[in-house]
TISE-716969 format. One record per residue (C-alpha): residue number from 1; residue in one letter; x, y, z. Coordinates in nm, 3 decimals. Example, Ala and Ser with C-alpha at 12.3 -4.5 7.8 and 13.67 -1.06 7.14 Angstrom:
TIKE,i,aa,X,Y,Z
TIKE,1,A,1.230,-0.450,0.780
TIKE,2,S,1.367,-0.106,0.714
END
This chain:
TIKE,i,aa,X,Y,Z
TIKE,1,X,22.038,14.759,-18.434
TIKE,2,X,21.773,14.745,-18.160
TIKE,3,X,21.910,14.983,-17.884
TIKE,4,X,21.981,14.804,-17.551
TIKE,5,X,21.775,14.759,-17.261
TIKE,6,X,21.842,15.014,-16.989
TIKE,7,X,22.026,14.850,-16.681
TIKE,8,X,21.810,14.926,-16.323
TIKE,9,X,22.060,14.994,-16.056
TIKE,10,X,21.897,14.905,-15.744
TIKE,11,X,21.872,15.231,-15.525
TIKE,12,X,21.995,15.222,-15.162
TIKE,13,X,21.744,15.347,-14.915
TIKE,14,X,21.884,15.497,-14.603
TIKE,15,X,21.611,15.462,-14.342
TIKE,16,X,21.541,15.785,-14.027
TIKE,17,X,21.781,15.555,-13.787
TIKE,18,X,22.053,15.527,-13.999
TIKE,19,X,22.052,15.925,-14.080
TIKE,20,X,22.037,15.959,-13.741
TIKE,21,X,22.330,15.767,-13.649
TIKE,22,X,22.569,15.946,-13.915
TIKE,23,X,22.445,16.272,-13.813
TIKE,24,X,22.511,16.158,-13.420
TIKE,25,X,22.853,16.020,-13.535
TIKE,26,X,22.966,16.356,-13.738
TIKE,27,X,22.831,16.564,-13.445
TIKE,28,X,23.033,16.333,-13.190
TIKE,29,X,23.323,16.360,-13.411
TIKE,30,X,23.546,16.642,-13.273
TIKE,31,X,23.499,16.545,-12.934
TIKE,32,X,23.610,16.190,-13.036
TIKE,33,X,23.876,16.353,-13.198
TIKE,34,X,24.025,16.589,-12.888
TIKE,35,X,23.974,16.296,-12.637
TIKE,36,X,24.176,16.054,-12.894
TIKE,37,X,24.481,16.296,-12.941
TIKE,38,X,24.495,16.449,-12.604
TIKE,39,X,24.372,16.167,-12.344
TIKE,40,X,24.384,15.816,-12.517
TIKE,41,X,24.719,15.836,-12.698
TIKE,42,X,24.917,15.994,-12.430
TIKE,43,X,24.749,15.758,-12.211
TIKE,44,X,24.876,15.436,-12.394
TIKE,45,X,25.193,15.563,-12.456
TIKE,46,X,25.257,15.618,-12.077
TIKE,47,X,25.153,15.303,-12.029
TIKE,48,X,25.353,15.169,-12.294
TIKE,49,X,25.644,15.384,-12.196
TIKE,50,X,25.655,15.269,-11.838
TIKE,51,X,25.754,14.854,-11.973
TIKE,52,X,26.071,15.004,-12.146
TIKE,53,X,26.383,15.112,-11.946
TIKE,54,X,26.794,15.041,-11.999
TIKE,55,X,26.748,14.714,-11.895
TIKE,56,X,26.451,14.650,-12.157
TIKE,57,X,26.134,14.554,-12.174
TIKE,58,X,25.977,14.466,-11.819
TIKE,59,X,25.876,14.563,-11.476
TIKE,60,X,26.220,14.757,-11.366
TIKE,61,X,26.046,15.097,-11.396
TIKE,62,X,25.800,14.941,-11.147
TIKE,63,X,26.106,14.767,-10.907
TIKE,64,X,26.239,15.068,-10.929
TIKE,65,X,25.945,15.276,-10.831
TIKE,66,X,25.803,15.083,-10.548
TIKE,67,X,26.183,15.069,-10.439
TIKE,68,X,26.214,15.439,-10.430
TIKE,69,X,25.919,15.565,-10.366
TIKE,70,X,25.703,15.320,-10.144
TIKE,71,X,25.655,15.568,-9.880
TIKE,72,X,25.528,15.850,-10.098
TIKE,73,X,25.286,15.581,-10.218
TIKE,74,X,25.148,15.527,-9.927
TIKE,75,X,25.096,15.876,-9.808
TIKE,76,X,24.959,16.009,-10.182
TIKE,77,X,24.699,15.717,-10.050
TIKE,78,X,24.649,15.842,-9.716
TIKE,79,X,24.647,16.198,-9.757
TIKE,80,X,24.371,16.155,-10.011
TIKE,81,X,24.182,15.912,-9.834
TIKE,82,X,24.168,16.130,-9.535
TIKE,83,X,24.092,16.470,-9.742
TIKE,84,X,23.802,16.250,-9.959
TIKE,85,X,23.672,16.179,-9.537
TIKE,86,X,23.682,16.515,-9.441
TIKE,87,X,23.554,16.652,-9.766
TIKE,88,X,23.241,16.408,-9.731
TIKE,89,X,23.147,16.562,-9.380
TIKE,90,X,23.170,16.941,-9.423
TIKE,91,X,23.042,16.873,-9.799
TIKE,92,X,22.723,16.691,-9.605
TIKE,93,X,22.698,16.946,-9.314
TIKE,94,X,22.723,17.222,-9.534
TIKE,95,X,22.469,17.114,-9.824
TIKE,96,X,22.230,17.008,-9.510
TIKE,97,X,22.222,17.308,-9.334
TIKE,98,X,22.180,17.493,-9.663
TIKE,99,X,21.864,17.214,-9.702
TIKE,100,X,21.658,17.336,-9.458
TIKE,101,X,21.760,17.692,-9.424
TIKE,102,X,21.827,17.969,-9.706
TIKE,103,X,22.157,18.171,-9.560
TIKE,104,X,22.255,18.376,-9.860
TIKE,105,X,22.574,18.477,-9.705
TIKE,106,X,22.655,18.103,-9.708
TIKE,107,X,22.535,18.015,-9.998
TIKE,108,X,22.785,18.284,-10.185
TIKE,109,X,23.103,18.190,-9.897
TIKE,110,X,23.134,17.845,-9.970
TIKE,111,X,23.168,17.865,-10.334
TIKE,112,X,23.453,18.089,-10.335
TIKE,113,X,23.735,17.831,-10.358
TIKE,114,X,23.567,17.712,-10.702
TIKE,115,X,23.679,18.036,-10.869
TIKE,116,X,24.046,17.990,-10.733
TIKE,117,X,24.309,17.825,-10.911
TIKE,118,X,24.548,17.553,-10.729
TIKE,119,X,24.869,17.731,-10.803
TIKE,120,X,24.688,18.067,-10.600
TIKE,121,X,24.514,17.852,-10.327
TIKE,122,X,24.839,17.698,-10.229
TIKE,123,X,24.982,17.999,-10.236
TIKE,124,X,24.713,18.176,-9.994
TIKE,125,X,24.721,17.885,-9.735
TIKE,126,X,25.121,17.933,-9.745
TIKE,127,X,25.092,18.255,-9.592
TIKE,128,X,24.785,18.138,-9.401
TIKE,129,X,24.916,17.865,-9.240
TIKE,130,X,25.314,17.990,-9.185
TIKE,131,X,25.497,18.013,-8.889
TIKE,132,X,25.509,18.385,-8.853
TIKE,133,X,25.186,18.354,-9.075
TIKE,134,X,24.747,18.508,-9.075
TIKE,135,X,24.639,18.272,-8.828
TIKE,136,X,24.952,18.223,-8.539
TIKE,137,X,24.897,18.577,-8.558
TIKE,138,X,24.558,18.648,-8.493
TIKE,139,X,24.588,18.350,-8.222
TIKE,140,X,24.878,18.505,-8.099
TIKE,141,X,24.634,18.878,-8.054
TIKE,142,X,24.408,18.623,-7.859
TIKE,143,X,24.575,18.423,-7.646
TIKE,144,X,24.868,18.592,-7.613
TIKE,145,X,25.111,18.309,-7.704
TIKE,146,X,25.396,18.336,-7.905
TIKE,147,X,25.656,18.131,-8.161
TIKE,148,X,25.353,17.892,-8.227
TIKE,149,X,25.415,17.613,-8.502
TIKE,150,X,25.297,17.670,-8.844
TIKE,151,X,25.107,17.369,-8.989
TIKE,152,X,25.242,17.468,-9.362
TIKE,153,X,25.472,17.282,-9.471
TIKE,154,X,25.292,16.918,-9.310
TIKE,155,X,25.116,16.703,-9.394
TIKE,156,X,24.792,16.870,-9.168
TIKE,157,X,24.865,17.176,-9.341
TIKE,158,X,24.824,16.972,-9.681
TIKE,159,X,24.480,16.830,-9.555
TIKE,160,X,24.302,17.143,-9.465
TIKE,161,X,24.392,17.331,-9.829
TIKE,162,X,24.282,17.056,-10.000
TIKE,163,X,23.929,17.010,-9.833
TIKE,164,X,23.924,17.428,-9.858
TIKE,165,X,23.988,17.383,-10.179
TIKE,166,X,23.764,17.068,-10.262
TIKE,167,X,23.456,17.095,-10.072
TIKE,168,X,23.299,17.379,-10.273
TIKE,169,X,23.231,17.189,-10.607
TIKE,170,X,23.118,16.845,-10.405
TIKE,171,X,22.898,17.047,-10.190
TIKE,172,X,22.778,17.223,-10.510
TIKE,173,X,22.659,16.881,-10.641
TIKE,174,X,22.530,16.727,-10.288
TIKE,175,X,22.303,17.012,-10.210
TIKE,176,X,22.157,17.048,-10.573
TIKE,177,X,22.083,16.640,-10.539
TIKE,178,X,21.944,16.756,-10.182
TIKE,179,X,21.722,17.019,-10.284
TIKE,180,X,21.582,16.808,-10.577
TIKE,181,X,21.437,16.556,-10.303
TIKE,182,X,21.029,16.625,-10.255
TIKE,183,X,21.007,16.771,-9.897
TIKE,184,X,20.721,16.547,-9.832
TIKE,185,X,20.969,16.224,-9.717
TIKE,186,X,21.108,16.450,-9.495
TIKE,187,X,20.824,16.611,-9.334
TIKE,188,X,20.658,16.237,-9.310
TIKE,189,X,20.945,16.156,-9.124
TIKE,190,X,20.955,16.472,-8.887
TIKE,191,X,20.602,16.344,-8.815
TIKE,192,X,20.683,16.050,-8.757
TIKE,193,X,20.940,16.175,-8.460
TIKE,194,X,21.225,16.195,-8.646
TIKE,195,X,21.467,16.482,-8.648
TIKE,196,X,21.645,16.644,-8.889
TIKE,197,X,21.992,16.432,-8.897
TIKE,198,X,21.797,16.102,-8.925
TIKE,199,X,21.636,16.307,-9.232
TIKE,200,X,22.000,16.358,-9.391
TIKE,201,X,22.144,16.011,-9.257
TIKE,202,X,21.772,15.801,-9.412
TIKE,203,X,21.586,15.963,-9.625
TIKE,204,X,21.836,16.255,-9.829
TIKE,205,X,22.155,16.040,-9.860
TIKE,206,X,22.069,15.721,-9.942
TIKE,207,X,21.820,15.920,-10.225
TIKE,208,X,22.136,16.093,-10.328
TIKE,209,X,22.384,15.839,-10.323
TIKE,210,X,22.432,15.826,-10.688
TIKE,211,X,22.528,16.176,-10.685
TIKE,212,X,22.746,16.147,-10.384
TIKE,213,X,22.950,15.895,-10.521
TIKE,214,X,23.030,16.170,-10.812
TIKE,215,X,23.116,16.391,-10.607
TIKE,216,X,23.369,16.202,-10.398
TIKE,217,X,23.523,16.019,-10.772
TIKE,218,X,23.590,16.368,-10.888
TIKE,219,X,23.731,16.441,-10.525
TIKE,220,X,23.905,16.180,-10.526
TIKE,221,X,24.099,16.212,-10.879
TIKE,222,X,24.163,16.589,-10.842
TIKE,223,X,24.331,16.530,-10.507
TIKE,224,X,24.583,16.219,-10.626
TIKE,225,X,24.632,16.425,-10.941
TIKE,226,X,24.690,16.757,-10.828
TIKE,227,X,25.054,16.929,-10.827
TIKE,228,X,25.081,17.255,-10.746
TIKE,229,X,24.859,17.246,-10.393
TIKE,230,X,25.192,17.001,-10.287
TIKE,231,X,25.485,17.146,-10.409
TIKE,232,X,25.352,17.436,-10.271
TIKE,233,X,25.223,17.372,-9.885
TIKE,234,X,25.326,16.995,-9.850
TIKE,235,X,25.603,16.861,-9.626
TIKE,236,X,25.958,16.800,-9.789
TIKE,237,X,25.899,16.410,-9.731
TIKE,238,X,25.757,16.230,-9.782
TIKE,239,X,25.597,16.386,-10.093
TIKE,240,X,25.259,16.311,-10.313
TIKE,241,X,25.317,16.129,-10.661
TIKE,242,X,25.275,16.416,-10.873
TIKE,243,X,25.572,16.597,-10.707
TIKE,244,X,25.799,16.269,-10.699
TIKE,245,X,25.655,16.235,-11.137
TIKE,246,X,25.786,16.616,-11.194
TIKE,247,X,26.089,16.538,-11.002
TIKE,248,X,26.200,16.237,-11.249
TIKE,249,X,26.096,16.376,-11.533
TIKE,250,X,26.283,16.760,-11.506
TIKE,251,X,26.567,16.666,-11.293
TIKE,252,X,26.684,16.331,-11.436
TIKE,253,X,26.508,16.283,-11.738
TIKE,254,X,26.391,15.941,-11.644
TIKE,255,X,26.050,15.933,-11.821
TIKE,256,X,26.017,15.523,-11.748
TIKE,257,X,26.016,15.561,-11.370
TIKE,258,X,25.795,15.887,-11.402
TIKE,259,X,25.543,15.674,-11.656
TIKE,260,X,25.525,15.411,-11.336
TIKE,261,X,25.423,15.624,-11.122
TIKE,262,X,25.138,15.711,-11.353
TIKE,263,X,25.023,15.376,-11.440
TIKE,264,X,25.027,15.343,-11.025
TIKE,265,X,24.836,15.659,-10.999
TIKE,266,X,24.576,15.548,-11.262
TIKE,267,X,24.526,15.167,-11.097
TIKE,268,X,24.461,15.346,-10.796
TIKE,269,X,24.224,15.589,-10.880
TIKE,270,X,24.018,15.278,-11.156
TIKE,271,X,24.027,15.072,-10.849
TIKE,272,X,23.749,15.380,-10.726
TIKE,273,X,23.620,15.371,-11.065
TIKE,274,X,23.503,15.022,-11.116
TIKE,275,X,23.339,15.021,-10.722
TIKE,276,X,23.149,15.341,-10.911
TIKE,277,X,23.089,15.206,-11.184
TIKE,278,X,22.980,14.856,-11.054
TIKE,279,X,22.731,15.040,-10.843
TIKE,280,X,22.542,15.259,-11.121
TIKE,281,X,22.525,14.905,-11.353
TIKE,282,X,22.359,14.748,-11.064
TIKE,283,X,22.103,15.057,-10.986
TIKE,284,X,22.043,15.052,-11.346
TIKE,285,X,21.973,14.669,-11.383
TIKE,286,X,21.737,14.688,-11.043
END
């Protein structure tokens, strides 16, 4: 017997691209992974979950939401709105002053509130802010008035610790944005006759504007999101989403209604989103 031919398997050649994109993909992996199980999943089934209530599948969670909690819609809106405002102007002041003039001591006070957690800066402007409380004291010492009104416990109150509490990191990102600009545009333009606002208002923040729209997105979602800063300092009604979510969920176990108010929360803040994101695609395609 003449012994058979051997059979030539054709071999597979993996070119440096393809390596490259397994290696990218198993480094990727794990991150994939954590944002699957702990963002995307939970995400769709709130969604999901928010369709189904007693009466089946539908909008009732939704009827039932807007029905009972219209006003706290509104003011979650408004109370974040206003806070992203104010947050924007010190953020701007702050990172500008720090521009053109290196004050250590500022430089270290203003990051303070980054190291603080919610739960103990709502705390601190509790006491703060009280009737009886740091500051109708010390105005009190001054002025010599007494029983003064505490702005805890109002919506005022609620404003001031959240842009204590927010300004830090979005002044963090405006001045680093700020300090990467070449100081050549701005001392054309103070030769030129210009002064040192029209510098920030022309020249720094339009420059920056990609970064400033970061930092008021991140502003933006930590404020609408944010629980304990609320419960804490916030007025008894009307009350920010978050509180009015806890509130369904612990007290009357209505997780359809709670999941509503979620799927409102996240339309609101993707509304921001896609004027972001619409923005970047267009510098990017310029």
């Amino acid at each position: 017997m003449q012994p058979r031919a051997a059979v030539k398997r054709p071999s597979i050649r993996v070119s440096d691209g393809q390596r490259e994109a397994v290696s990218g993909l198993v480094l990727v992996l794990p991150a994939l992974l954590v944002l699957c199980v702990l963002y995307i999943y939970p995400l769709c089934a709130s969604i999901a979950g928010s369709f189904v209530s007693d009466e089946g599948i539908g909008l009732h969670n939704f009827a039932k939401a807007f029905t009972l909690y219209g006003t706290d819609i509104l003011f979650t809106i408004g109370i974040t709105i206003i806070t992203l405002v104010l947050v924007f102007v010190v953020a701007v002041l702050t990172a500008s002053f720090l521009r053109f003039r290196n004050w250590p001591f500022l430089n270290f006070v203003y990051r303070l509130p980054l190291f603080i957690p919610y739960l103990i800066a709502g705390h601190t402007m509790r006491v703060f802010l009280a009737p009886h409380g740091i500051l109708n004291i010390l105005i009190s010492r001054v002025t010599g008035l007494s029983d003064l009104p505490g702005l805890a416990f109002s919506w005022i109150g609620l404003v001031i610790t959240f842009v204590w509490k927010q300004f830090p990191l979005a002044t963090l990102l405006i001045l680093g944005a700020f300090q990467s600009v070449e100081d050549s545009y701005i001392e054309a333009s103070l030769n030129l006759g210009g002064n040192k606002v029209r510098a920030v208002w022309e020249i720094l923040l339009p420059i920056c504007r990609p970064t400033v729209l970061v930092a008021m997105v991140l502003t933006f979602v930590s404020t609408i999101g944010c629980l304990t800063i609320p419960l804490l300092i916030g007025p008894s009604k009307p009350v920010m989403l978050p509180i009015d979510m806890a509130f369904r969920i612990n007290y009357m176990g209505d997780w359809g209604v709670a999941n509503a108010l979620g799927v409102i929360s996240y339309l609101i803040v993707i509304a921001l989103s896609m004027y972001y994101l619409s923005y970047t695609v267009k510098k990017e395609d310029a």
